[in-house]
N, C-alpha and C positions, 0 to 999 in steps of 0.2 A: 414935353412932359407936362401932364396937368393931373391934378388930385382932386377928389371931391371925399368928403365927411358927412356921410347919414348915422342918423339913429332911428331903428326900426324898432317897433314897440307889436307884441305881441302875447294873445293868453293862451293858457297852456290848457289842458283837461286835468291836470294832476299827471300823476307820476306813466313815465313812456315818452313817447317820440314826437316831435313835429318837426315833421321835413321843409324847411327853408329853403329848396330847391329854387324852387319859382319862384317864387317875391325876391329872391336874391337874384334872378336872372333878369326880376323886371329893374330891377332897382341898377343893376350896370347897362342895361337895357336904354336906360331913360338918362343914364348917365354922361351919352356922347363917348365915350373911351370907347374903342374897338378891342385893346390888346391892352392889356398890362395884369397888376398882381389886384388881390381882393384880401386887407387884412379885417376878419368877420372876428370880432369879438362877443362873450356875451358880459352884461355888467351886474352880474350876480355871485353869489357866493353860494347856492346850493342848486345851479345848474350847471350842465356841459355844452358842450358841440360836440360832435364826430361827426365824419365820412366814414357811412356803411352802406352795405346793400339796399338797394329799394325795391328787389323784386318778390323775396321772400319773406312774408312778415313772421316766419319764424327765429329768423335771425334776431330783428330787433327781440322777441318775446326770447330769445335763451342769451342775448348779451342781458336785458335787463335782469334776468334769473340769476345771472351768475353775479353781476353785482351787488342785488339785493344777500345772497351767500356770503359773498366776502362781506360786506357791510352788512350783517344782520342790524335791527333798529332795534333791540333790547339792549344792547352792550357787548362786551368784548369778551373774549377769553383768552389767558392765553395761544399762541399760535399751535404749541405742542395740541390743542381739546380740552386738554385735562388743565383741571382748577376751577376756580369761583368765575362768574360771569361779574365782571364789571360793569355794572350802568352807566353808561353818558351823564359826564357833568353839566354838558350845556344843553339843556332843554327849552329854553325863552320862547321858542315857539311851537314849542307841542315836542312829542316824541320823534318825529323825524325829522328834527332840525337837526342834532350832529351827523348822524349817519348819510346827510344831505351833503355837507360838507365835508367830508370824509370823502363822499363816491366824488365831487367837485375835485378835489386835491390831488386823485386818482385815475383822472381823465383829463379833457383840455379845456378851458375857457376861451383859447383862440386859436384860431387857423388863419392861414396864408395860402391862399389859394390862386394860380394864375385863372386868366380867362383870355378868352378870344373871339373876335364877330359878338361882342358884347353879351357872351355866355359864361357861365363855369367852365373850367375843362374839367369834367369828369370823366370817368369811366362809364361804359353800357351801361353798368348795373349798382352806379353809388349815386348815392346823396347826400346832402348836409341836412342835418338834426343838428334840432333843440332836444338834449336829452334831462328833461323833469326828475330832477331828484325827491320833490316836492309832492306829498300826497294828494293834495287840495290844490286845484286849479289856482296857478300864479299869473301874474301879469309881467313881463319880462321885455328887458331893451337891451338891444343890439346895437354897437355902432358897429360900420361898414365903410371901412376909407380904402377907396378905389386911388392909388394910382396907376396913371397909362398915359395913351393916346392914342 
């Protein structure tokens, strides 16, 4: 059994999807392991990860819709509709800073993922995504600790 420890650094376009697919395939790829697990984290507080589709980019465009719904970036209401809309206390960096944290807290920041022949195992039609919670293009690091052999 042997491990290895990266951290992958990447910019986003602002809020949506970057599929890590590749760079992740290259990165166990280059790593010597054939088989074992991949724990991919990300080291943010107003991004995700998931495993979604890659073949339809409607999916990514109606999971982001539906997030953006549940977290609107004005404030809250109660969950009944009815009553006063609440603004977000923590604004420090602009207006989609909590509702950033919020969709974070509500999704994953890390995955475990096996792989083999020095790939993901995925399925036909998934990927792994950087999901931007962030309006404005961010700069973002990932570690990637491979254990295998």
């Amino acid at each position: 059994m042997r491990q290895t420890l990266t951290s992958l650094s990447l910019q986003t376009s602002g809020e949506g999807f970057t599929d890590l697919t590749a760079r992740l395939d290259a990165e166990i790829g280059g790593s010597g392991l054939a088989q074992g697990i991949a724990v991919i984290a990300v080291q943010h507080t107003s991004c995700s990860l998931t495993v979604n589709e890659n073949a339809d980019p409607r999916v990514l465009a109606d999971l982001g819709a539906y997030l953006r719904a549940l977290v609107p970036q004005r404030g809250v209401r109660p969950i009944s509709g009815q009553g006063e809309l609440r603004p977000w206390l923590h604004d420090d960096e602009g207006p989609d800073d909590m509702p950033a944290h919020i969709r974070t807290a509500l999704t994953a920041t890390s995955l475990s993922l096996s792989f083999d022949n020095g790939r993901l195992l995925l399925g036909t039609w998934q990927a792994v995504y950087l999901w931007e919670h962030r309006a404005q293009p961010q700069r973002r690091r990932i570690s990637l600790h491979l254990i295998g052999a």
